[in-house]
SEDRENGU-302040 format. One record per residue (C-alpha): residue in three letters; x, y, z. Coordinates in steps of 0.001 Angstrom, whole numbers, plus 500000, padded with zeros to 6 digits. Layout:
N
r type=ala, x=X, y=Y, z=Z
...
// end
This chain:
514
r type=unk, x=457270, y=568110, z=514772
r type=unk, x=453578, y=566768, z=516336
r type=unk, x=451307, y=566636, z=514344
r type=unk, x=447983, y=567492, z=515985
r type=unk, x=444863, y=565923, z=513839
r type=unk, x=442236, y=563497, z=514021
r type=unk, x=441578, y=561014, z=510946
r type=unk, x=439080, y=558560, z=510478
r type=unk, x=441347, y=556234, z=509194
r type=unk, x=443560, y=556043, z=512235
r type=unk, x=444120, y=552330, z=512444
r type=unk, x=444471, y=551702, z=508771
r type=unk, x=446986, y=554609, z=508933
r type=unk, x=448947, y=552867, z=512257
r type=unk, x=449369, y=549792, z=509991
r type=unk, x=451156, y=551487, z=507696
r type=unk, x=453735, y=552688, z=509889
r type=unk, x=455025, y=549266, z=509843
r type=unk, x=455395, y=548953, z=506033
r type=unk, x=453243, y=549464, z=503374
r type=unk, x=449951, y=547544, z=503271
r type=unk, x=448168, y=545178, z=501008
r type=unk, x=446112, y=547586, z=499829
r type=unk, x=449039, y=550187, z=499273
r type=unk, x=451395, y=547511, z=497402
r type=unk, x=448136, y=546534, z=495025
r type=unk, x=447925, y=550378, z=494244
r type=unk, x=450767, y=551034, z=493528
r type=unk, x=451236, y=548009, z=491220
r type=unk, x=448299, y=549131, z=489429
r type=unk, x=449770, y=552660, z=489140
r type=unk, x=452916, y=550724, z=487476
r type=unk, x=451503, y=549154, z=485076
r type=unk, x=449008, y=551706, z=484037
r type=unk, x=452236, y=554107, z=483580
r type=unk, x=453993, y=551460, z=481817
r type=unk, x=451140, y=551315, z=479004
r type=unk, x=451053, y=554898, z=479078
r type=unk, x=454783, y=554721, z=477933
r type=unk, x=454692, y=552505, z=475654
r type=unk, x=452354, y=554590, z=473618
r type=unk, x=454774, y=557482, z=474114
r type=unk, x=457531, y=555320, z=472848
r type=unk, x=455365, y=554370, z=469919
r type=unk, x=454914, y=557916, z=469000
r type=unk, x=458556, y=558828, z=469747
r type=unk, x=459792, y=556053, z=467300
r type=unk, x=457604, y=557371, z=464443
r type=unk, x=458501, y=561070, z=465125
r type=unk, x=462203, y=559839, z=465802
r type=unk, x=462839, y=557515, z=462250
r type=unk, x=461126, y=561053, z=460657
r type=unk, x=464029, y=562800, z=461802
r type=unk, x=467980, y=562817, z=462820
r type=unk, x=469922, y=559689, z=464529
r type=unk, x=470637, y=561477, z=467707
r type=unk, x=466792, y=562346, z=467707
r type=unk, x=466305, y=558876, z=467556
r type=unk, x=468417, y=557356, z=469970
r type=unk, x=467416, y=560656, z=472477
r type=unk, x=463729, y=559435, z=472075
r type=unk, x=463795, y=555677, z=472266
r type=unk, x=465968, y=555996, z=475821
r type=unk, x=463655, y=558436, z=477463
r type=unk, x=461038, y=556210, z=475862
r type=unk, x=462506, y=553047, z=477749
r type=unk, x=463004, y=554797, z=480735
r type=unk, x=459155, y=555521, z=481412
r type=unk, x=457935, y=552103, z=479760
r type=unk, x=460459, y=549938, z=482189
r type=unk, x=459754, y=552363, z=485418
r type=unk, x=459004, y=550767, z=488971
r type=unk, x=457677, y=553087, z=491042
r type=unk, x=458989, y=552681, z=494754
r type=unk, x=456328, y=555876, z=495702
r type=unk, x=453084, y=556358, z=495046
r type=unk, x=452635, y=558497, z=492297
r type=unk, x=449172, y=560062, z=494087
r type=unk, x=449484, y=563211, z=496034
r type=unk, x=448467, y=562974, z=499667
r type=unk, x=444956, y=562357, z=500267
r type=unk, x=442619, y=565007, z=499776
r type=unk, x=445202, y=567508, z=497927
r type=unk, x=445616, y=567757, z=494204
r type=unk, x=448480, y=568340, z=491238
r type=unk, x=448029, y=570503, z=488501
r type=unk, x=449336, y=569254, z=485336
r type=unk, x=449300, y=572218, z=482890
r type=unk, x=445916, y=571344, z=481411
r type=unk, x=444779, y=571697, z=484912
r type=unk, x=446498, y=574881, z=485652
r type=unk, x=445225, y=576576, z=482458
r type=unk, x=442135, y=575942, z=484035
r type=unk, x=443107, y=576959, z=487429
r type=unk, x=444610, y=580397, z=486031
r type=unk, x=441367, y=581009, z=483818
r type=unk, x=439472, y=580717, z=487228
r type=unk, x=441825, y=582911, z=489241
r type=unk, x=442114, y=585702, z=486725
r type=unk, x=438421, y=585543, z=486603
r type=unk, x=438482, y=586008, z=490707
r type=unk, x=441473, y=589038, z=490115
r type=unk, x=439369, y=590781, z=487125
r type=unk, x=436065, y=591477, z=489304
r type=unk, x=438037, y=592363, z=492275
r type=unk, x=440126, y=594970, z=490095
r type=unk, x=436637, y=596157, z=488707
r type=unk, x=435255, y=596935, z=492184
r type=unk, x=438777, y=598820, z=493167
r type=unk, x=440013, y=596094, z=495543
r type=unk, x=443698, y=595549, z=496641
r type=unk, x=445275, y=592277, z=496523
r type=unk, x=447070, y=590948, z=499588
r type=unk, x=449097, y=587761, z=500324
r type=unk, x=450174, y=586216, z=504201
r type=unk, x=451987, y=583097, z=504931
r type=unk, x=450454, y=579669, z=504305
r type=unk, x=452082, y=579363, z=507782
r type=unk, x=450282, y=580775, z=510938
r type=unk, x=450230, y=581262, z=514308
r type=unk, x=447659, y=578372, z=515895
r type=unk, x=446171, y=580835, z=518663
r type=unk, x=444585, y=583090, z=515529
r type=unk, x=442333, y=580000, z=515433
r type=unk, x=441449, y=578864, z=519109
r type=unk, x=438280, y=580897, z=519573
r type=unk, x=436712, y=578604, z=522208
r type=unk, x=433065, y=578587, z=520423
r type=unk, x=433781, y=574883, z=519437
r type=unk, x=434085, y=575715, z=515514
r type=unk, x=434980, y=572342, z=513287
r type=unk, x=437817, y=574691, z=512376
r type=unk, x=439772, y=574036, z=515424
r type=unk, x=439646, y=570348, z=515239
r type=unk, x=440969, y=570293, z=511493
r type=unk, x=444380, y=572303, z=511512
r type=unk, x=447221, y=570937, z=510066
r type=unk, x=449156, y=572324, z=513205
r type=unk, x=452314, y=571451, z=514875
r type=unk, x=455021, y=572590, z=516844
r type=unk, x=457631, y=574085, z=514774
r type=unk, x=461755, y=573456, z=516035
r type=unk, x=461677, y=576867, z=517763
r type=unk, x=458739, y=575467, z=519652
r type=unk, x=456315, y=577785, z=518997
r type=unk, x=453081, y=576121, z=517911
r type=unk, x=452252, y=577119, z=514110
r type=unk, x=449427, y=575755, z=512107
r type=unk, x=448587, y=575847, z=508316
r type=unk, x=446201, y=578109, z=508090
r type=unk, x=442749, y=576952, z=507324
r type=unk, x=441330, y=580407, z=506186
r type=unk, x=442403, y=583355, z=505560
r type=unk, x=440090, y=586141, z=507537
r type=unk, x=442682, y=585355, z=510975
r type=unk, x=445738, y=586609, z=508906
r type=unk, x=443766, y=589775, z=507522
r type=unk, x=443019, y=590623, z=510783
r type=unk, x=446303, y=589935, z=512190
r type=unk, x=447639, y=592354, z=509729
r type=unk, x=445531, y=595511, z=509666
r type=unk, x=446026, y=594991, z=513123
r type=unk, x=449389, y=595102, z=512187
r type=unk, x=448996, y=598461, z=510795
r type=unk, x=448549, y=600201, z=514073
r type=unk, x=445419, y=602534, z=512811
r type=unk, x=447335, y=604245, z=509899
r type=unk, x=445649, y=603027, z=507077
r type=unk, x=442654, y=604907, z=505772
r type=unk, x=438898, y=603137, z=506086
r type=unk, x=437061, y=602120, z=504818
r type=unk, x=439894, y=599140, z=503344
r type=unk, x=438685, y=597079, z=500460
r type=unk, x=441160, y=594018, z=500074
r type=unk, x=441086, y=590797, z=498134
r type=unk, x=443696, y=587622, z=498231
r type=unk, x=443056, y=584075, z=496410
r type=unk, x=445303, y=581178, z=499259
r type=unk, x=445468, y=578292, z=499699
r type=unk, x=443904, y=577178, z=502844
r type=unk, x=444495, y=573784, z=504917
r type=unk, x=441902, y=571909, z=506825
r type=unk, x=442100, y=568115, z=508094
r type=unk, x=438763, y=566535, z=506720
r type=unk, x=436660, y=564253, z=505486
r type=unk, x=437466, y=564096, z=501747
r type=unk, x=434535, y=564426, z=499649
r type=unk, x=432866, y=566298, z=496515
r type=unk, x=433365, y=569202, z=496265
r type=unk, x=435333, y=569579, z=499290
r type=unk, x=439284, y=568495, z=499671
r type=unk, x=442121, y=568504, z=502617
r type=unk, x=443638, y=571947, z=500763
r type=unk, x=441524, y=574082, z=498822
r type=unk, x=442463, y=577774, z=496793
r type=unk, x=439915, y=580744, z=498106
r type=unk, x=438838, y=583825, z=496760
r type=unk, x=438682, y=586512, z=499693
r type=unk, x=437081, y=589655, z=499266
r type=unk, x=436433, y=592051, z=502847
r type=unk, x=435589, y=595714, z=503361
r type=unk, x=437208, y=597329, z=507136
r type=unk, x=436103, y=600066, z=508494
r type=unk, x=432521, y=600741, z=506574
r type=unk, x=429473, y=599648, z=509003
r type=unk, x=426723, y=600135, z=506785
r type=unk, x=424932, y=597394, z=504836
r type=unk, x=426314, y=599131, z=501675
r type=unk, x=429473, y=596874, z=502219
r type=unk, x=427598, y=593458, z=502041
r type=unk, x=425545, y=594915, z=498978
r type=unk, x=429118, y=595515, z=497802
r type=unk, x=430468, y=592039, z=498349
r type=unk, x=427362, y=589950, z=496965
r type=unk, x=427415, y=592439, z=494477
r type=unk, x=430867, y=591383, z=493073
r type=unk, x=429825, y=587274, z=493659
r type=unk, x=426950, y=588029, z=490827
r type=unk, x=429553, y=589502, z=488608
r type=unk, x=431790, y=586915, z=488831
r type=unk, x=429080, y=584211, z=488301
r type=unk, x=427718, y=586629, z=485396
r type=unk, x=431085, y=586252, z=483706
r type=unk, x=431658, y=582604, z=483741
r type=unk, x=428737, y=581883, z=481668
r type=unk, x=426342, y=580840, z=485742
r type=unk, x=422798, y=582574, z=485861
r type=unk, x=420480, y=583561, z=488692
r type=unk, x=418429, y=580113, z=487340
r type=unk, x=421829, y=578223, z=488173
r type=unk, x=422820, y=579844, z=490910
r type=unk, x=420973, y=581877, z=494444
r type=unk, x=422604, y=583759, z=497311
r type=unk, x=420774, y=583150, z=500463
r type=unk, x=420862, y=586008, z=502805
r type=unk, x=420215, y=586022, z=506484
r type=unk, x=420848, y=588274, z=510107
r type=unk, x=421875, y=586779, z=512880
r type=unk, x=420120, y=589037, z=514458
r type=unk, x=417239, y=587228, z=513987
r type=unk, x=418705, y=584116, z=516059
r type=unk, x=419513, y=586759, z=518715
r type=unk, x=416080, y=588186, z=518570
r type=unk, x=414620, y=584008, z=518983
r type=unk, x=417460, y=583517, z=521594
r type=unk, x=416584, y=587155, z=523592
r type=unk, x=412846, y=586247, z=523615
r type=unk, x=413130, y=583007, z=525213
r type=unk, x=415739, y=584157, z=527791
r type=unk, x=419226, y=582546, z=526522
r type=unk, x=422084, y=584297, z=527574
r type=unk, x=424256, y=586253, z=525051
r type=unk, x=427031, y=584648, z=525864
r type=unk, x=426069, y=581602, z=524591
r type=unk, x=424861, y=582799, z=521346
r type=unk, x=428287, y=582269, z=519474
r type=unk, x=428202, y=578658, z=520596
r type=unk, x=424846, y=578029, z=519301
r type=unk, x=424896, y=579538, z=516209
r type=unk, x=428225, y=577223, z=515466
r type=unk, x=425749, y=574202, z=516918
r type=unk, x=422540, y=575154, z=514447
r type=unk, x=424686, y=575534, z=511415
r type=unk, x=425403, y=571748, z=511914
r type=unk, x=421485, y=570981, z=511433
r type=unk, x=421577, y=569830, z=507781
r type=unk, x=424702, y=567403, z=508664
r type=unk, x=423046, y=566301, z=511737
r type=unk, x=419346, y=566191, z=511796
r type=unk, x=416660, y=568207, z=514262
r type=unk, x=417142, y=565538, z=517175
r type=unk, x=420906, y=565776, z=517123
r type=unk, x=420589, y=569453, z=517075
r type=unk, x=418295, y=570199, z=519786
r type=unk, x=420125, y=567635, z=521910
r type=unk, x=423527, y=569753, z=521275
r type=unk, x=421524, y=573102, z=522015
r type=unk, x=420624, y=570871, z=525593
r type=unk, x=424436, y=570527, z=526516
r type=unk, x=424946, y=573570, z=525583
r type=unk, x=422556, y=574985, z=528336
r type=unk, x=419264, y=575820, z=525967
r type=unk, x=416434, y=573876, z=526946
r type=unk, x=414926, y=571449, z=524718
r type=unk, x=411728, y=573791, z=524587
r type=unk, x=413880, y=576658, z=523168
r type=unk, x=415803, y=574762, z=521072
r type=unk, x=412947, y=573095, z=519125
r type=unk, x=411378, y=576714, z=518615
r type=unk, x=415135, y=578068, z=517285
r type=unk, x=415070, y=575167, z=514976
r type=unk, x=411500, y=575765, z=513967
r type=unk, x=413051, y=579379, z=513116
r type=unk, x=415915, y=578177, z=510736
r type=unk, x=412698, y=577243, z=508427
r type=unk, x=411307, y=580713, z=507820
r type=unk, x=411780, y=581338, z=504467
r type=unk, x=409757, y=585137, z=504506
r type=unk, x=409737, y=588312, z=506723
r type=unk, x=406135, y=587581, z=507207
r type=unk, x=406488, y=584444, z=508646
r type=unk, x=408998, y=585750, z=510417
r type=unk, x=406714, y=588924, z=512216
r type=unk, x=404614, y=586180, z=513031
r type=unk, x=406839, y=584284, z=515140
r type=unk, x=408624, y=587058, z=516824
r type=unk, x=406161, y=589608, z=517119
r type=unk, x=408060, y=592735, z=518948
r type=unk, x=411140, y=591318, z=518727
r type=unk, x=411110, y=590858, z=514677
r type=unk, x=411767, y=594600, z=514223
r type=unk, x=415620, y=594793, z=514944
r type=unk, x=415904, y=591523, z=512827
r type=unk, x=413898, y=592353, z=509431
r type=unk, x=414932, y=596412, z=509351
r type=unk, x=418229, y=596028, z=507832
r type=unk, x=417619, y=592913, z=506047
r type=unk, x=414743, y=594788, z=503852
r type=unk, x=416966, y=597579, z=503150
r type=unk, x=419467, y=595667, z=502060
r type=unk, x=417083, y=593185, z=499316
r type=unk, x=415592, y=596802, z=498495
r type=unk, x=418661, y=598351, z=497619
r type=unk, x=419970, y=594697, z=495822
r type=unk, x=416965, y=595452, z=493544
r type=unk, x=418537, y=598784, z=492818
r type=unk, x=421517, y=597181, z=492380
r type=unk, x=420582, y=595349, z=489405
r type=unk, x=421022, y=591866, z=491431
r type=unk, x=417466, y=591045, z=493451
r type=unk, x=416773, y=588384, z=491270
r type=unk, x=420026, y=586776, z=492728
r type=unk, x=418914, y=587227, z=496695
r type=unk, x=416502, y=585177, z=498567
r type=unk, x=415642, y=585421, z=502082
r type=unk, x=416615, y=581871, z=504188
r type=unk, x=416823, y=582039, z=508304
r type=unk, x=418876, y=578822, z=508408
r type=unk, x=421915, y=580333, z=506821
r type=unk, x=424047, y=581099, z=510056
r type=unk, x=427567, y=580492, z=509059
r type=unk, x=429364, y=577998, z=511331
r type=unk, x=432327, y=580420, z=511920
r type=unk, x=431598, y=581745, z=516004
r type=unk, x=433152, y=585920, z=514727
r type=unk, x=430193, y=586128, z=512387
r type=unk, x=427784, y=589168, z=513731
r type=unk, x=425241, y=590516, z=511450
r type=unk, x=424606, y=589785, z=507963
r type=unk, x=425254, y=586586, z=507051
r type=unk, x=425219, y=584595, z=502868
r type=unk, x=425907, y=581571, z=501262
r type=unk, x=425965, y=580872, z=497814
r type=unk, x=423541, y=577598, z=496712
r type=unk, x=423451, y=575275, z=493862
r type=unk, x=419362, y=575836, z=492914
r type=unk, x=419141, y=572553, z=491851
r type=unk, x=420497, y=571029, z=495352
r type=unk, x=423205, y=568624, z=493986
r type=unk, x=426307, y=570782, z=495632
r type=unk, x=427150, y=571813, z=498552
r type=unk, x=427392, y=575492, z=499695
r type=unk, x=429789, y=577306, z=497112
r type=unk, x=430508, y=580337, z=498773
r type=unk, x=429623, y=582062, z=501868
r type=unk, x=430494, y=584993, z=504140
r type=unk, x=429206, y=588008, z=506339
r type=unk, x=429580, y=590206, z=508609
r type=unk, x=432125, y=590433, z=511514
r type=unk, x=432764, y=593338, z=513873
r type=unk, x=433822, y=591858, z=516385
r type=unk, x=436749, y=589999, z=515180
r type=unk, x=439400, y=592720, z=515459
r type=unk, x=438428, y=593091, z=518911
r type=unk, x=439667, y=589507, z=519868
r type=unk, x=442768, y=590209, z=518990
r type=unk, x=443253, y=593244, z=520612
r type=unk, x=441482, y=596373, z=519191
r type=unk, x=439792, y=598760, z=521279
r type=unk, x=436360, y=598463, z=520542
r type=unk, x=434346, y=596595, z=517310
r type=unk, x=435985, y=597697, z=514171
r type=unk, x=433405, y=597270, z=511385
r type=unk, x=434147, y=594491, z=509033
r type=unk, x=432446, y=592145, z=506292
r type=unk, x=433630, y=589721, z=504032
r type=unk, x=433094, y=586216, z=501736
r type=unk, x=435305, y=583500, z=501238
r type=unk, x=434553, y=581585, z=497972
r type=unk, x=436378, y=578178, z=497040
r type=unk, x=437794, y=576567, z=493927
r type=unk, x=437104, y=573251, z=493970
r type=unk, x=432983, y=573609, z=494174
r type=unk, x=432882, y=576466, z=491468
r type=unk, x=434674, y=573709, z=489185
r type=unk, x=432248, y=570885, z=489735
r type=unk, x=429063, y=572834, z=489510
r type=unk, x=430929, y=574208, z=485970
r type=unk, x=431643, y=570865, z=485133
r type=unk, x=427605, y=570217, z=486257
r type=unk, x=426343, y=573161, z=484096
r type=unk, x=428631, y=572294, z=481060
r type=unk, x=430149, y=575836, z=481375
r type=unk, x=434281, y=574095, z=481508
r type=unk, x=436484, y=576003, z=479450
r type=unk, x=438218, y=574329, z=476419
r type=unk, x=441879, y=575664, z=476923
r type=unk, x=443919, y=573639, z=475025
r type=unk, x=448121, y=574048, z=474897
r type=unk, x=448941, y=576811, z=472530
r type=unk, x=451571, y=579288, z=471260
r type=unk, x=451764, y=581974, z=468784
r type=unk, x=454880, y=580950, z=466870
r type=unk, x=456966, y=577647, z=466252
r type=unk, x=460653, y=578286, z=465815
r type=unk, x=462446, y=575412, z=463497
r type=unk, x=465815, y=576148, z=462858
r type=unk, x=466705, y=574042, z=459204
r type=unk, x=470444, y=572526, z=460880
r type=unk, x=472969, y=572918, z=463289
r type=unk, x=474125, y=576168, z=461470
r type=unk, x=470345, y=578183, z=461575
r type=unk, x=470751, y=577683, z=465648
r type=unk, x=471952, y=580485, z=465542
r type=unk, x=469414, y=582706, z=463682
r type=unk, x=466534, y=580825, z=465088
r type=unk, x=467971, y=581645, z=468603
r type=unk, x=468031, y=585403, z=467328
r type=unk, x=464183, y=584668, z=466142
r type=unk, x=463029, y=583833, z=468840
r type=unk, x=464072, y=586908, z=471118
r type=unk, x=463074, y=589038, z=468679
r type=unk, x=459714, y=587566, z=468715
r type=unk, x=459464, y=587164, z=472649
r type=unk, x=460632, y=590958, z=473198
r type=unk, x=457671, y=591604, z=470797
r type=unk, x=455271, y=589989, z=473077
r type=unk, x=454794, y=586764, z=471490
r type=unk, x=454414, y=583247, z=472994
r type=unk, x=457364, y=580975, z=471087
r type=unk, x=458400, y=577778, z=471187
r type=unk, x=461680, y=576437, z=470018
r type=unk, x=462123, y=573419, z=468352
r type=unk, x=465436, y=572159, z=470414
r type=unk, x=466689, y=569832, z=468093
r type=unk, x=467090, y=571467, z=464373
r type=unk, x=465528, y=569394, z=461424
r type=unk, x=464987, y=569099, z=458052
r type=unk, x=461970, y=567043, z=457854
r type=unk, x=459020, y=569535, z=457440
r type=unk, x=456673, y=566590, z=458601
r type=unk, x=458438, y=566733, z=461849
r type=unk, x=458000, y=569912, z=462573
r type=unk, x=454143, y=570672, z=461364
r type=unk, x=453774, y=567285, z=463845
r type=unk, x=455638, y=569047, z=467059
r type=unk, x=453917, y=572012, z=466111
r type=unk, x=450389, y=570629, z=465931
r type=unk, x=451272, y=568930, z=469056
r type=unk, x=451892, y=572454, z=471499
r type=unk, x=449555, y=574321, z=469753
r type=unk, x=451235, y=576521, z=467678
r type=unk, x=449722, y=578888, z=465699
r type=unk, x=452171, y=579796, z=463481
r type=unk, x=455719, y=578121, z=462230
r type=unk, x=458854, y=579868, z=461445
r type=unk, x=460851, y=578259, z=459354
r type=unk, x=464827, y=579483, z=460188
r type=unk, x=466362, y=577886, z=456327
r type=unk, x=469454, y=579130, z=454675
r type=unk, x=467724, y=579771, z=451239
r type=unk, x=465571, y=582697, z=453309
r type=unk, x=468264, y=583571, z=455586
r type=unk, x=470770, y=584022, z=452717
r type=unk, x=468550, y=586455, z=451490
r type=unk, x=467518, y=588489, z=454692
r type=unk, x=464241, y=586526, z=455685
r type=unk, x=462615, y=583643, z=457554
r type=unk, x=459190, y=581967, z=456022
r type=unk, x=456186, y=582050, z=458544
r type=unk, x=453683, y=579766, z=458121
r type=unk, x=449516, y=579722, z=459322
r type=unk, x=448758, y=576175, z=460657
r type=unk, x=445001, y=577386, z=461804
r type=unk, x=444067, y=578908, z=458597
r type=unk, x=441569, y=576882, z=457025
r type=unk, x=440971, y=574157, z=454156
r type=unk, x=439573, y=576914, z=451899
r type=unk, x=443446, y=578468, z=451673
r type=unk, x=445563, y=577776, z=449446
r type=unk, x=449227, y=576656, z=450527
r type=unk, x=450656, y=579677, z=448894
r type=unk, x=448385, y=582150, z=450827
r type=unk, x=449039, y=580586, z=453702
r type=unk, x=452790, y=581214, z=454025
r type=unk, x=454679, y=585038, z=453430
r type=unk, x=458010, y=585594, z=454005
r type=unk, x=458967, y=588266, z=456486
r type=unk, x=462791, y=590148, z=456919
r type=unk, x=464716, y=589642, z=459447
r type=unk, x=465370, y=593100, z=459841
r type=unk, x=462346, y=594454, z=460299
r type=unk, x=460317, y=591305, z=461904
r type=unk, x=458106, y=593067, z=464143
r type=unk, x=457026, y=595680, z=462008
r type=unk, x=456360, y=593293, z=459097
r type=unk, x=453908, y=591438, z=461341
r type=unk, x=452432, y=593817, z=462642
r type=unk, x=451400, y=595072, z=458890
r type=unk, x=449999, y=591447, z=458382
r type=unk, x=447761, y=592115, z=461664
r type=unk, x=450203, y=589603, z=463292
r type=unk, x=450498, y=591926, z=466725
r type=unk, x=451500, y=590000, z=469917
// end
């Protein structure tokens, strides 16, 4: 396939094709050797847990031992640049985030949704000279149809209620968390592939949707520990850069192109700006005074640069901070005319999500946009607002705020079978448990040595250990051990043992439900 993309590091990327470089060899020599220490504290471990137990433990451990310590990596052991792995500490994480983004969704009655990771590339090709258009990962596929991955998600949602022809009932209030692809420059906060939290309302053109949508943003801040101190949702119209643009004679037309061009102003300066607005056909006169605009922080100040044409602009914006106050979340909302949203479908309303004490980048942002639907093909504007929200800046400004979950390994029950002949019953065990609803882990390899199994069991964070012994099972039972109760009980309390034939039932009694 051709890959269509532009990277900054072109010519260091040309000299690879050749071999790999210097630089590459160095890295991954390093890699090497920092996995080969790694190992050899692994193997250390293994060959104390391994003399603790049986032969074939042993001589299992020591070769899977040797085959990490002596390991020569002939790939790098990185994922591609700007994309991440998620080792299962990571994806604990990850999941505690996501059913976080699911739970407030569910509580505001939204429907999930899912689309391919694979799109068509014309969704994207707008023609308002978006950065979005210049950082697909796209390609033409062996059918030759050119296909991109897609780099958000509100394209595909439009594609497919679309899709539905009119049937469905409005207003629609769906949610989806992708994973979205965009060719950039890697930096914090901000990564080649990202996960996104999408909530959008069709069909409802009232500001009661937005107040919906920032709405469920506070909740989900609320509920990971983030305050209105932490944490502010500037709100703008861009109606008010259409009221600035209509006074000073700018053509509507060219209002999609310049609000992509003014939400560039922080990366680029005022200079840089105004000279873009110039090629774009605004004089330099205009643009200073749309620029000057972008720094209104109040309606006031606002009136007093529009005069007349400040009505259409401020009417909907104080309705909607009045009825946030109702709403419980005012304290959240504050008013900011240089939020414009560099996306060229964006209408109306318009929010971003901001770090108060100015060390991240944006960490959310949406609005409103009616007339998406309508490039595609719909017969008129079809209401529409939404927000996209991304993992990887919620993480650092947790990691900022001190808010990271601890989420260490864990299961409820340990499952050591005594020797080769309680496989069986600890097999049967652990079923029963699982169809109870319990987490359980099996020890694989059946031992005698108690040590050995408190050690695994400490290790994958057990809770509880069930020890499968012929002495108990001779007599209808297996022993369950506490490993979290604490120093202040006794060995004897700590341990019951429960029948086999009633399992379930006996734990629940103890308060041991799954």
């Amino acid at each position: 396939p051709t890959i269509t993309m532009v990277d900054s590091n072109a010519p260091a990327q040309a000299a690879d094709a050749d071999g790999p470089s210097k630089s590459a060899l160095k890295k991954a020599a390093k890699e090497a050797e920092k996995a080969r220490k790694k190992a050899e504290k692994a193997a250390a471990v293994a060959a104390k847990e391994a003399a603790e137990g049986s032969a074939s433990q042993a001589s299992s451990a020591y070769q899977i031992a040797a085959a990490f310590a002596n390991m020569k990596p002939v790939i790098s052991l990185d994922p591609p640049s700007g994309t991440r792995d998620f080792y299962p500490d990571e994806m604990r994480v990850r999941n505690w985030l996501f059913g976080h983004f699911r739970e407030v969704a569910r509580r505001f009655a939204f429907n999930e949704y899912d689309a391919p990771v694979l799109e068509h590339d014309q969704l994207y090709k707008r023609k308002a000279g978006e950065e979005i258009t210049a950082q697909m990962y796209n390609f033409v596929d062996k059918d030759g149809k050119e296909v991109t991955l897609r780099p958000e998600m509100t394209p595909s949602l439009a594609r497919m209620v679309l899709g539905l022809g009119g049937k469905a009932l409005m207003p629609l209030k769906w949610f989806s968390v992708p994973q979205c692809w965009r060719f950039e420059a890697v930096q914090r906060g901000r990564k080649r592939e990202h996960y996104q939290w999408n909530m959008d309302i069709i069909g409802e053109s009232s500001i009661s949707a937005e107040l919906e949508l920032l709405s469920a943003i506070v909740s989900f801040f609320e509920r990971i520990g983030i305050t209105s101190q932490d944490v502010g949702l500037k709100v703008n119209s861009r109606t008010v850069l259409a009221s600035v643009l209509d006074a000073h004679g700018v053509a509507k037309e060219d209002f999609a192109k310049v609000c992509v061009i003014v939400d560039k102003l922080d990366k680029i300066g005022e200079d840089a700006c105004v000279a873009e607005l110039e090629g774009a056909g605004v004089k330099p006169e205009v643009g200073r005074q749309i620029v000057a605009t972008l720094a209104i922080k109040s309606f006031d100040e606002l009136r007093a640069l529009l005069g007349d044409h400040a009505d259409a602009a401020i009417g909907e914006l104080s309705r909607l901070f009045q009825l946030a106050d109702d709403y419980g979340i005012g304290d959240w909302l504050t008013f900011d005319a240089s939020v414009v949203r560099g996306l060229a479908y964006y209408t109306g309303v318009v929010f971003e999500g901001f770090d108060r004490s100015g060390e991240l980048r944006a960490i959310c942002g949406g609005g409103r946009y009616d007339r998406l639907l309508s490039l595609y093909g719909a017969e008129g504007e079809v209401p529409a607002c939404g927000f996209g929200f991304g993992d990887c800046v919620i993480m650092e400004l947790l990691q900022v705020k001190g808010k990271m979950p601890d989420l260490p390994q864990a299961c409820q029950f340990v499952v050591v079978p005594f020797d080769e002949s309680m496989r069986g019953p600890a097999l049967r065990v652990a079923r029963t448990l699982r169809e109870g609803g319990f987490s359980v882990d099996l020890l694989l390899e059946p031992t005698r040595k108690v040590k050995l199994a408190f050690s695994y069991a400490d290790r994958v964070g057990g809770q509880r250990i069930v020890f499968v012994a012929p002495d108990e099972v001779n007599r209808g039972f297996v022993r369950v051990k506490d490993l979290r109760a604490g120093k202040d009980v006794d060995d004897e309390s700590k341990q019951t043992d429960v029948p086999l034939d009633s399992m379930l039932e006996s734990l629940a009694k103890l308060q041991l439900g799954s």
